[in-house]
Structures are given as C-alpha cells and as structure tokens.
Residue, then its C-alpha position, 0 to 999 in steps of 0.5 A: x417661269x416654271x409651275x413651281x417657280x409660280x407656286x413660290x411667287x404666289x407664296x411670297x406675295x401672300x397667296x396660296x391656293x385656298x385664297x386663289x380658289x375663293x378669290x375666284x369663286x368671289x370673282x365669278x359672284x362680282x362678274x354676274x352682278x356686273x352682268x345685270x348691271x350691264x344688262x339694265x344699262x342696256x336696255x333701261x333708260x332713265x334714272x329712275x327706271x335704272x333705279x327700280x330695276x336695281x331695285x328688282x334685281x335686289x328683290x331677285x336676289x334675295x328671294x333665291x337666297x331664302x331657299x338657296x342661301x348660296x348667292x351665286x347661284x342666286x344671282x345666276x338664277x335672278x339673271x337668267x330671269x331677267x335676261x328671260x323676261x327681256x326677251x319675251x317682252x321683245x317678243x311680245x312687243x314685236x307682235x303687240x307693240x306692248x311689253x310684258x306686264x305682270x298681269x301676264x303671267x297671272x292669266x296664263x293659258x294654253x292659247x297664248x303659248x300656242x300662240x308665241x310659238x305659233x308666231x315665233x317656231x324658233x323659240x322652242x328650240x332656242x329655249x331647248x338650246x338655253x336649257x341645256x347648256x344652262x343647266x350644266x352651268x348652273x350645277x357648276x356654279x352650285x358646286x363652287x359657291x362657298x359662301x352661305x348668306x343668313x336668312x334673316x339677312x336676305x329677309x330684310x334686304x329682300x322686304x326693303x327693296x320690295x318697299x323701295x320698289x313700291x315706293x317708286x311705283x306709287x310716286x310715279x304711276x305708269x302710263x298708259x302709253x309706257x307699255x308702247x315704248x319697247x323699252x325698260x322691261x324690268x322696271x315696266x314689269x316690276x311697277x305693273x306688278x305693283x299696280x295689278x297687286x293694287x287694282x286686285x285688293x282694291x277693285x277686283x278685275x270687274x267692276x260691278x256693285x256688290x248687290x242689287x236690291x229689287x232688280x230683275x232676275x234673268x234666266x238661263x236658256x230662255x226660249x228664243x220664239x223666232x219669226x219663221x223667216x230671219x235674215x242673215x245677219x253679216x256684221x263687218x268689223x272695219x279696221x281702224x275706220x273713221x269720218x276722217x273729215x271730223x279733222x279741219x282742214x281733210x280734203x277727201x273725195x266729192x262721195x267720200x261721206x257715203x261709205x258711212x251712210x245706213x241704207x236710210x241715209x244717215x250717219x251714226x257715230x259708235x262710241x268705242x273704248x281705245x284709240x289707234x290700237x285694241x280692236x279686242x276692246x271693240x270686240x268684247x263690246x259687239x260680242x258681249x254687248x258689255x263694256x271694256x272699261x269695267x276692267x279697269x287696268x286689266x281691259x288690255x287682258x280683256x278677252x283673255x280673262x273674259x274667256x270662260x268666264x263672260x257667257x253672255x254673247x250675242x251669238x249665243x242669243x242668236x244660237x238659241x234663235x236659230x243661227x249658225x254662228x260664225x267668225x272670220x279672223x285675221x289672225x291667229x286664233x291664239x292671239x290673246x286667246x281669241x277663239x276661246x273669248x269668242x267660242x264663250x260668247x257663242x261663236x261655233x265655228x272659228x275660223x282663224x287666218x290659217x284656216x283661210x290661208x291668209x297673209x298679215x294683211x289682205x284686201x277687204x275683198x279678201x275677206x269678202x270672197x271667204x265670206x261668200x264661200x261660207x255662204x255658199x257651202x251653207x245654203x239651207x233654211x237656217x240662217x247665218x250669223x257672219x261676223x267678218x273682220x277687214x284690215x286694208x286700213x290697217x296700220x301704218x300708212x307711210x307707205x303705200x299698201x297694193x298700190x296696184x288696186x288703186x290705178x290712177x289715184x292721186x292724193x288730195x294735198x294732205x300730208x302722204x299719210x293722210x292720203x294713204x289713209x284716205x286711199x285705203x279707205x276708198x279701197x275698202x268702200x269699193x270692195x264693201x260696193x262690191x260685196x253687197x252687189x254679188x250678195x244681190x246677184x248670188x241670193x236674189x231670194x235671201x235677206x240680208x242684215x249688214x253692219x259696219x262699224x269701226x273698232x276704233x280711231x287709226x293712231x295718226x287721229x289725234x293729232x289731227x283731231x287737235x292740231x293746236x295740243x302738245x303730246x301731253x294735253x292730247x294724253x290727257x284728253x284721251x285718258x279722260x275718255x274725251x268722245x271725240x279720239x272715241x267715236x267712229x261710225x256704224x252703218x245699217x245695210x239691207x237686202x231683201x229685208x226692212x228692219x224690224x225696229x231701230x229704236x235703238x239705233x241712236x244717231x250717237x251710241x256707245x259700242x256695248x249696245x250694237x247687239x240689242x241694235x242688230x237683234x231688234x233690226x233683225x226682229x227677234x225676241x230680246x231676253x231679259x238680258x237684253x230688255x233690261x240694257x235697253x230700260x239702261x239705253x232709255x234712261x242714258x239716251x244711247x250711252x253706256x259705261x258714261x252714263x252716270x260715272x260707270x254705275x249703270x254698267x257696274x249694276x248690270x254686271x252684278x246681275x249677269x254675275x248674279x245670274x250666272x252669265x259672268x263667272x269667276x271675276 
C-alpha cells in the first residue's frame, strides 16, 4: 500500500492529519503520566504510599501549569522531579541509611554537595549527561503541546491535592524508623514536607523559652586564668560501645568489665540521645555541652544547622585557656557538614579521613598512631585538645572484620553477631591498652587527660536488652527515650596527672554534660556558660534534657541565645 493509498484510508475512517497530530501530541501527554504511574509502582509500596504519591505527583502538575499552562510540558517537568528526587534519595540512603527529607533542601550547603560528589564523582557527569539530552527534549515537547490549561482550574486542583496530601499526612505520621526503610521516596518526602512545615510554625527549629526573667547574663570572650601547666586532654569517641552484659544471658570474657573502668576503678553510665546510628547526635552533645533533642524533629540535621550558628563549644573554651584544638574524623569532613559544626565549636584543625588516607573503617590502633603523629609534630609548652574517633566496632557484625588481628579467638556460645561484636570490642580494649602505654613510654614527663565514652548503643541492643517485646513495644520504648536502649559508658584515664575536681563525675550522666566534666577534672576555670549548667546538674542530679520535661534545657538555650552564643534559630 502506497503513501496515498494510506492518506485515502485515513480519510475514509475519519482521520485526517490535523487529529493524527493532536492524537499524537494527546499520546505523548498520556505516555508521561503512564510513566509516573509506573515510576510510583516501583518504588512505593503500599496503598496508602501510592495514594500520597498520586497526590504529589498531582500537586507537581499543577504548580507547573500556573506558570506554564502547557501540561505536557508540566508532567515532563514533574517526572524529571520525581525521577531526580528518587535518585538522591538512593543516593542518600547508600551513604546514610536514610532517604531524603524535605527538611534537606531548606538547609542546603556547600559542604553537603562537596560531600555527594565527593562520595559519588560520577554523579557530575551523569547529571551533565541528563541535562543535555533533556534539555532538547523538553523544547521539543514545549513546541508540540497544543493544549493550554485555565489557571484557576490548575488553582483548585493543585489546593485540593495540597489538602489531600496533608490530610494523609497528619492521619498517619511518620515514624521515626521510616526514613530507614530505602523505600517510597515521594511520599516520605511529601508527609516530611508536612511535618517540617509544622514543627517550623509550631516550634521553631530549637526549642527554648521565649525569655528568662532574673537569669544570669553570660559574657563574650571571658578571660580564661589557667593554671601554668595543663594536661593534655585526648577525648576518644568509641564507636557504638557499650557493657554489653547489661543483656541477660551475654557471656563475655573473665576481664571483659575493665575496658569500661575510670582509673579509679568505677563504671559510669553516659546517657546519650539515639540508639544504633547518630553518632552526630553524641557529637553535638560533648562538643557543645547541649542537647540534641532541643530540636526536636529536625536533630537528624543537627550539625548541619548548628554550624554557624551554635558558638558555644568546648574547644572554644579550651582555646581561650590556651589549647591547640584538634579532631580526628573517620569521614568526609563534608559529611553532614561536619568540619564547619566543628570549626564553630572551636575545632582549628580538621583533619578528615583523606587527610589521614584512611580506608571506610580501620582499626582503633589506626586512629591512635595518627594520634600519636599530632603528638609528636607538636611538642612544645601549649597543650593539645585531641578529640579522636575509633570505628572497629562499627556496623554490621554478621560477618567477621580483621580476622587476622585477633588470632586464635573463639566465641563464647552468643549468637555469631554477638561474638563479633564482643570480639571487636576486645580489639579496641587492646589497641586502647596499647595507646595509653606508648603515651607512657614517648612523654614520660607530660600529663594526660583521657576520655572514652560511647556515642551510642549498636542496632543489635535492643533486642537483646528486651528479648521478651515485639518490634513494636521496643519502638515505643525507644521513642519515649527509655534510659535503658540510651546508656553506654564514659571512662576517666590519667597519666602523670590527678584530676582536679570530679564532682561532676556522676556514677550516671547525660552526655550534655561531658564538658563541664573534662574542664574541672583538667582544672581550669569554667565560664559563667559552664557554672551556671553546673547549678542545672545539682538541681537534676547528673541529667539534663529529662530533667523536668526539657524545660532546663529549653531555659539554658534562651540564655546562650540571649548572649549570642546560638544565633539564627
């Protein structure tokens, strides 16, 4: 059959070429929403996640048509979204174990992309590869789209499906625990949306009283009158440790207690604020001396927003006393802008796990011989502040990590995760052993100030903990802040020196208050910052944010905000 033969049978059924083209473009409309049907199909699971995708994707559609009225174009624009915000979410989730919320594009920063395309280099040119061949794309579809949409018709669609999605939103909240699921991006981000929105009108992004009438007023840049010899202080961040034996039933080795023990010989409990992931929460909290949970639903951002903006630190205290200030981290300094919290917090020398040409994870005695090298490059007569991060107990234990450091080992009849996680516990206890003697044995004539804690309990806790709840009782538990999936350890090591004062140095301590321990074990003057959280520690016997339902805390940020030591929250 001819071209002509085909022009007369269109004619005869009815078609001509006009309705052939705008059947076309109408096809063309219908296969981009097919699309982002089957784009939600894959990737969001449930009904009620379908449903608020469905919801969103209509909400996308109509915020294009205001400015473009053209829907094609609209729906192409709305899939490239979705499609874009899929794949960092994954991205996200890869690195973090948590998906993108809505709260990430608010705080946005040049760090955080350092970080993505330090992490993912091949993201710039896939994102370069995508923008030009979308872009020809696009025009084309811009050209074709005969079809024009009134604005008030996109006005109400797009303010019904923004109540929809907000209905759904509030008659199922998130949970906390949903983010680490690696699934429905598009409706996680859209009900984050709602939330974020919320807690911004409701709360604001710190929790703190709107005033204090008759309370202290603390100055700027006071004077710190040290005594003329200072210890160096070396404070150990020891990942996801805990006394495991506060499980029934753990069957560890006879001197497995003493990794845990103060050169006094007790055991102290450090109350933190997550369970089996944030270290970032434990950091704000010994850097800061503050408390995570004055944020609210925006702490997993927390050092993200507190950059720039939370002064108050404990290397800047130890700074105006005279101390180099120093971190050891494990990862990218861009991770969750990491290296700008800390440089806020005082922190003057950074140095970020390419620095040290470190792998993902290390051996303590990794970390320890860096440590060592800084030791050794600043000999002199002013004193260091070290805060040094170790990560062989690092997640996941189901399968063994150096095998080869630990010769001979055999478990203890726990399940294999537990013995992996026992065992690597023993390998930091030695490498820590080790640490301390080479401090012994290289500076015989310099004191020492050591402090471990751990930043929080290691995801397989819980179960553990609680043998007897389901998933569910033990979620509950764990919102509610119940102590017992919260409390790890701190521990207080000497050489060549005898802590000044440890009256605060309760045998139980939430983590907000490791600073004011450090700087009166150390002996050096507390600032008015510091007397007055410890008049807070007196009145709620070692805790913090628990006591008295926040309100403590909430009163102290006023006046750090009042002083000008937390700005812009």
């Amino acid at each position: 059959m001819t071209f002509i033969d085909l022009t007369r049978a269109y004619h005869y059924f009815g078609w001509t070429q006009a309705r052939t083209a705008v059947f076309a473009r109408f096809a063309l409309l219908a296969i981009l929403h097919v699309a982002a049907l089957g784009y939600m199909y894959q990737f969001e699971y449930g009904t009620f996640q379908i449903s608020l995708a469905l919801l969103t994707w209509v909400l996308l559609n109509c915020l294009w048509l205001l400015i473009l009225r053209r829907p094609a174009m609209a729906a192409a624009l709305s899939l490239a979204m979705i499609a874009a915000l899929t794949l960092l979410s994954q991205f996200k989730f890869d690195v973090q174990w948590t998906t993108v919320s809505f709260f990430d594009f608010m705080i946005i920063d040049r760090e955080t992309t350092s970080f993505l395309f330090g992490v993912f280099p091949q993201l710039r040119a896939q994102l370069t590869i995508a923008a030009i061949v979308a872009v020809p794309i696009l025009i084309l579809i811009w050209r074709h789209d005969p079809i024009r949409i009134r604005p008030r018709l996109s006005a109400f669609a797009g303010t019904a499906s923004i109540c929809g999605v907000a209905i759904l939103s509030f008659s199922v909240p998130e949970e906390p625990w949903e983010p680490f699921q690696g699934v429905n991006h598009i409706s996680n981000f859209a009900r984050s949306g709602v939330t974020s929105i919320t807690e911004l009108v409701t709360h604001g992004v710190l929790d703190s009283d709107s005033s204090v009438v008759n309370g202290p007023v603390f100055a700027l840049d006071e004077a710190c009158h040290a005594p003329a010899r200072r210890p160096h202080i070396i404070m150990v961040l020891d990942e996801s440790s805990f006394d495991i034996t506060t499980a029934p039933g753990i069957k560890v080795p006879p001197d497995y207690k003493r990794h845990f023990q103060s050169f006094d010989g007790k055991v102290r409990s450090l109350v933190v604020e997550s369970t089996g992931g944030p270290t970032w929460y434990a950091e704000y909290n010994v850097l800061t001396g503050l408390s995570a949970r004055s944020f609210g639903r925006f702490k997993f951002h927390i050092t993200r927003i507190a950059a720039d903006r939370v002064e108050r630190g404990l290397p800047k205290t130890l700074r105006r006393c005279g101390y180099k200030t120093m971190t050891l981290y494990p990862a990218l300094g861009s991770f969750l802008n990491a290296r700008g919290f800390q440089q806020t917090t005082g922190v003057a020398n950074f140095i970020d796990r390419d620095q040290m040409k470190a792998g993902e994870v290390e051996p303590d005695r990794f970390y320890f011989d860096q440590a060592l090298t800084v030791l050794r490059r600043e000999r002199g007569q002013q004193p260091l502040f070290l805060f040094v991060y170790v990560t062989a107990n690092h997640f996941p234990w189901d399968a063994a990590y150096r095998p080869d450091l630990t010769p001979g080992w055999s478990g203890f009849g726990n399940t294999a995760e537990v013995d992996e996680y026992i065992r690597r516990q023993t390998m930091s206890a030695h490498d820590y052993s080790e640490f301390v003697a080479r401090l012994k044995r290289e500076f015989p004539d310099k004191q020492f100030l050591l402090v471990r804690f751990g930043d929080h309990q290691p995801a397989i806790s819980p179960k553990l903990l609680e043998p007897k709840l389901d998933d569910k009782a033990i979620g509950l538990r764990i919102m509610n802040y119940d102590a017992r999936f919260f409390t790890t350890y701190y521990a207080i090591n000497t050489i060549n020196f005898t802590p000044a004062d440890l009256s605060a140095a309760r045998d139980t301590l939430e983590a907000a208050y490791l600073p004011l321990v450090i700087l009166q074990a150390a002996g050096l003057p507390l600032d008015a910052t510091y007397i007055e959280q410890k008049k807070i520690l007196n009145r709620c016997g070692g805790y913090f944010y628990s006591c008295a339902n926040g309100a403590e805390a909430r009163r102290f940020n006023r006046l750090l905000i009042d002083a000008g030591l937390i700005k812009g929250l």
